[in-house]
N, C-alpha and C positions, 0 to 999 in steps of 0.2 A: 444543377451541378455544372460549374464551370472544365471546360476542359483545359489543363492544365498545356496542353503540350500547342495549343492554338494563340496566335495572338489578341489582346483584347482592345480592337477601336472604334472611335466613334467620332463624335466632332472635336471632343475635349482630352480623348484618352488617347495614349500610344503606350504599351507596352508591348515589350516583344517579348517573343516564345522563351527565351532564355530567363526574365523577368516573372512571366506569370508560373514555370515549370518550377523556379526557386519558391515561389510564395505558396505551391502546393501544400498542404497540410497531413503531415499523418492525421488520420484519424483514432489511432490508438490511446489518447487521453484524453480528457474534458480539458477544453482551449479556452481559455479565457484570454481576450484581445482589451489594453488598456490605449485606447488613443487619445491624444493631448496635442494642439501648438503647443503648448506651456512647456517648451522642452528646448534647453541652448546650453552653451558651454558654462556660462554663467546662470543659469534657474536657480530658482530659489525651492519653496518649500514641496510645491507639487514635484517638480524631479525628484529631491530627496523622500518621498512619500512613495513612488513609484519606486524607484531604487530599491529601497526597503520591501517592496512586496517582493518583488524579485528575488531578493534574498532569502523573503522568508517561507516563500513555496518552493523553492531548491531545494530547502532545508526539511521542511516541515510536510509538502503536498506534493512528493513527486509526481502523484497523479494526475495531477495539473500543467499541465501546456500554458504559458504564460509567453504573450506576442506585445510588444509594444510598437505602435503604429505612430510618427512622431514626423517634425519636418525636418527638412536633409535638403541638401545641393543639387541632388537628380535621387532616383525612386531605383531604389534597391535594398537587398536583405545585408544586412551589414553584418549578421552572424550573431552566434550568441544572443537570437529571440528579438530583434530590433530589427523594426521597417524601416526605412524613409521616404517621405512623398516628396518629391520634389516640390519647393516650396522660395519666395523670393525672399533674403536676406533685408530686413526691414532696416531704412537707414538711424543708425544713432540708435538700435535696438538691443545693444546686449546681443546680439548673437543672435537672436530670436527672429524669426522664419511667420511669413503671411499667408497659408497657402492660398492658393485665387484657384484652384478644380476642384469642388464637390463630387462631382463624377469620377473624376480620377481617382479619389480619395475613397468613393464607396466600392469602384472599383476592387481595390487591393482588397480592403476588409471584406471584402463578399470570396475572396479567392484565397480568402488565408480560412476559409470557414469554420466560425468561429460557433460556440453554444452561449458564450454571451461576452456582452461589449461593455466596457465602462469606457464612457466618455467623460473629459478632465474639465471641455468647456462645453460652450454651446455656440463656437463659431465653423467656422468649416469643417476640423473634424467631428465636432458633435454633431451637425446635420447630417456630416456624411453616415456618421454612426449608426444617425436615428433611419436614414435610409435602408442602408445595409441589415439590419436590423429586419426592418418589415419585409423586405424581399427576401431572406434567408428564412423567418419564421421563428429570431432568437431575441431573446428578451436585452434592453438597452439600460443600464444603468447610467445616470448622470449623478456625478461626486461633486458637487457646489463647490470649487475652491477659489471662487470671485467673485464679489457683487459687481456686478458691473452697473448697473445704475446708479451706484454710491462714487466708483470710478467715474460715470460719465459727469454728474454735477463736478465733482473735485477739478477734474480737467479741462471741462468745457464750460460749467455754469450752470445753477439751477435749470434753464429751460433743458439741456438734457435728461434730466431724473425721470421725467415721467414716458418720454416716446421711449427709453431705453428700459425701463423699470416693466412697459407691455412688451417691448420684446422680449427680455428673458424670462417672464413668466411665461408667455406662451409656449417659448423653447423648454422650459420645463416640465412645463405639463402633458409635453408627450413623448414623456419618458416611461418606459413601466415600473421606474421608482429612484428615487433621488434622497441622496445620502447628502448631506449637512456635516461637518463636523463641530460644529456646537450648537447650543439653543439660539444664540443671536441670529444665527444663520438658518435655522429651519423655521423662526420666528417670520424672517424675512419671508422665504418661500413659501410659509402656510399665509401674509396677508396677502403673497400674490396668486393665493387660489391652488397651490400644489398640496397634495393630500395624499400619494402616493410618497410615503416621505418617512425618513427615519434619522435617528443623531448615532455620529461616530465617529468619536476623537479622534486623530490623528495620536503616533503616540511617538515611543525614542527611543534608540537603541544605546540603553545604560550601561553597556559593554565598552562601546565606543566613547561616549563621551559621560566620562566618570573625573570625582575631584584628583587622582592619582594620576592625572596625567600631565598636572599643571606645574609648573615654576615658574613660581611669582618672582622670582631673584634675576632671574633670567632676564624673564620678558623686561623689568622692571631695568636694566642695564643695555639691553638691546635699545630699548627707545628711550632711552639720556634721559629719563627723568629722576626727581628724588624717589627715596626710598619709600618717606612720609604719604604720596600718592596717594589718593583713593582713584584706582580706576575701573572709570566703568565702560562698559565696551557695547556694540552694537554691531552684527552681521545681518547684511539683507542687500538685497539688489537698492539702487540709488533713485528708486520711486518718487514720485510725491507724496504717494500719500504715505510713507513711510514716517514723512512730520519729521526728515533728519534737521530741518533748519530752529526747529523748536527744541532739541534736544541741544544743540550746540549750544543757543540760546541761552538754556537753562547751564551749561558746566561756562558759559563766559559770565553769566550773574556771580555765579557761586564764586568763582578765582580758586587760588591754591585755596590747598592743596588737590581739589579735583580735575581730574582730566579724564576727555571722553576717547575712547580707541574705534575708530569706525572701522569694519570689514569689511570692505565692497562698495558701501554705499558712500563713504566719503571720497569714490575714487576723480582721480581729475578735479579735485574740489582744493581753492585757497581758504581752509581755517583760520584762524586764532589760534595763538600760543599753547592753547587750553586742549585742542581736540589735536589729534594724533592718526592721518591718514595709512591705512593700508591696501594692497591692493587684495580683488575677489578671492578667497584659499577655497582651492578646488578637492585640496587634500581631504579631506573628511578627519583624519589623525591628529594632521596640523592643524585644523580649524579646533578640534574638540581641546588639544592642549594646549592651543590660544585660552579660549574661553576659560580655562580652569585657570589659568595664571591671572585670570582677572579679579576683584574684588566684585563686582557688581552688574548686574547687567542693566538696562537701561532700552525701552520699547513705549514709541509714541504715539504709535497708531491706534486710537479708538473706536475704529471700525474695522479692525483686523477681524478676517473671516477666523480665524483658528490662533496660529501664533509659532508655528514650531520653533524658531529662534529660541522663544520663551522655553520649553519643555527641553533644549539642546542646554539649554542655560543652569534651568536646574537640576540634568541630571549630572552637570559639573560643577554641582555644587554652589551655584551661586543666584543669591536672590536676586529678584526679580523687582525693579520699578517700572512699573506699568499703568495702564489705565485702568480703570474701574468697571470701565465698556466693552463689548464689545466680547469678540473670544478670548482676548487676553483676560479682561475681566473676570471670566469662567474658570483660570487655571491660577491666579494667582491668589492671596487676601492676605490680611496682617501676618499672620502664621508664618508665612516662605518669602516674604517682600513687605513692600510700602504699594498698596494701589493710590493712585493719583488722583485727587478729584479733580482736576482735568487736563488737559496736555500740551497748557500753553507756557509757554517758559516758566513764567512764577509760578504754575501750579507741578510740573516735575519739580523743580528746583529747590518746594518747600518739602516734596517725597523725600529726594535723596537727603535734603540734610535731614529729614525725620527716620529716615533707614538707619544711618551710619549713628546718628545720636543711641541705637537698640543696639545687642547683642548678635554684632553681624555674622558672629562665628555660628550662635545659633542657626542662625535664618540659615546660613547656608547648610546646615545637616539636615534641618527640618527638610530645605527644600530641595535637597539630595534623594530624601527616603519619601518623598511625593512621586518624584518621578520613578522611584524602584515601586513602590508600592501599588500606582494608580496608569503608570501610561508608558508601559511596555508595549511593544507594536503582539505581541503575541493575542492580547486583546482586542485590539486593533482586526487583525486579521482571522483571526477565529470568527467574529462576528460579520465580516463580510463573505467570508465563504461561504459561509451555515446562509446567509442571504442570497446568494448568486446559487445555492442549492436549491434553493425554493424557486428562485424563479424562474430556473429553466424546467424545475419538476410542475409547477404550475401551468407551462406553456404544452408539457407533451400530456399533464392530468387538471384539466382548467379547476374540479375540483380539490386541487391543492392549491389554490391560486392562494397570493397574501391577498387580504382585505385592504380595500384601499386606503 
């Protein structure tokens, strides 16, 4: 047990008594600590994932203590359940934070004491985690929401896939269990030897982004174009492997009347006539009645780990052109979209005009009443609790352990 009212140092740590006496923890709830880099003004799907549990253990488990451990400017409780580790602002990063102390990092988490940890990666705060973790005596969950060896060939080149494909295996496999949110993704992790391992959609809050929030008259006069328009839209951070130059690609083949609306990821970027930049919507209200004002969505990445854009899209009512691969391939199919047989310009470009040729008013009811029916975060989160219950019940009764 750390003493809360002493300072904590070492070669790499400083925090002072003021620092570690805030990070004290009641012990009167079951604490559960989500740490992540994955976390900037601009984040994409893991922040909105985490956001949403937050939400929905205020609501639903007040019995739960819910701590989010994230990078920040210098290392302090920012209130309202949110750490920051002090962490160095990555240049040209979106906002997004490198930390360089493990220590430091296992530090905090061992002093917010926690009964279990979900880790978002497997770079600094995931070690730290996995740290923290063994010296506390509490069981570590890792949530897969990156291949990073799929990232490392895209960005660097095949010769990175394989030195980076044995380190996140091995970083995964010493976890006491790792969530996947689709079969692509736990596909991956079970060739890389992980077996403590489960699938769990990510899901969408159809409250928030529902078809009643859209005007399409609006948007459609806002952005000077004609009425006739088919547009289709795109929200995501300005990645590569997002495939945004394959998408443009595809709506500059096509010409009128289609045009593409990027969110975020078109930003800083000279288009074509055809595509239509906006900047990041932080709003969450404004982004959902964006989306609903649009005609179609549009997603290029085929090795998307999950897809939430996609499942924001449909609970707004609007189908989905997507890949055939991948996580997105898992949520979409003829029914609620056009899957793509594959994601180079001619092959979206022959999707959408095979969408729009269908009954696009269908598609979009159908794949309205997908997202009410199948990937409400309520599911979502029931299932990871009932799991973070086992395995802290496993750690204090090993006869209740889950099977590996």
């Amino acid at each position: 047990m750390f003493d809360a009212n002493a300072p904590i140092h070492d070669n790499t740590i400083r925090l002072d008594a003021a620092t570690t006496s805030a990070l004290a923890t009641p012990r009167e709830a079951f604490h559960l600590i989500d740490t992540t880099m994955m976390w900037a003004p601009q984040s994409g799907g893991v922040k909105r994932y985490l956001s949403a549990k937050r939400a929905w253990l205020a609501k639903r488990r007040p019995d739960v203590r819910h701590t989010l451990v994230v990078p920040g400017a210098r290392t302090r409780v920012d209130g309202d359940g949110v750490v920051t580790v002090s962490a160095t602002r990555l240049p040209f990063g979106n906002g997004y934070r490198m930390p360089a102390s493990p220590a430091k990092w296992e530090t905090v988490l061992r002093l917010l004491e926690p009964d279990i940890i979900e880790a978002g990666d497997i770079f600094v705060p995931g070690h730290a985690a996995l740290e923290a973790g063994e010296a506390a005596g509490v069981p570590v969950v890792g949530f897969c929401h990156t291949d990073a060896a799929a990232l490392a060939a895209l960005h660097f080149g095949e010769w990175a896939q394989a030195p980076t494909f044995s380190f996140w295996a091995q970083a995964y496999k010493r976890f006491d269990h790792v969530v996947a949110p689709s079969r692509h993704m736990a596909a991956r992790l079970a060739d890389a030897g992980v077996h403590r391992l489960s699938i769990q959609q990510l899901g969408v809050d159809t409250q928030l982004f529902r078809p009643d929030r859209g005007d399409r008259d609006r948007l459609i006069r806002k952005l000077g174009v004609p009425t006739d328009t088919r547009l289709l839209v795109f929200a995501g951070r300005p990645a590569r492997e997002k495939n945004i130059d394959s998408m443009v690609a595809a709506v500059e083949r096509l010409g009128a009347p289609y045009k593409l609306l990027l969110v975020g990821a078109g930003k800083d970027q000279i288009w074509s006539p055809n595509v239509i930049s906006l900047d990041f919507e932080r709003d969450p209200v404004r982004l959902a009645a964006l989306l609903a004002s649009c005609d179609a969505a549009l997603h290029a990445n085929e090795n998307e780990i999950f897809g939430l854009f996609v499942l924001e899209a449909m609970a707004a009512g609007l189908p989905v052109i997507g890949s055939r691969r991948g996580g997105v391939g898992e949520l979409i199919d003829a029914s609620v979209g056009q899957p793509a047989d594959n994601v180079e310009p001619g092959g979206l470009a022959e999707a959408i005009e095979a969408l729009f040729d269908r009954d696009v008013a269908a598609l979009s009811q159908a794949a309205r009443r997908r997202a009410e029916t199948r990937h409400g975060w309520d599911a979502t989160f029931e299932a990871l609790t009932r799991l973070y219950g086992q395995l802290v019940a496993g750690r204090a009764h090993p006869q209740l352990a889950l099977s590996a």
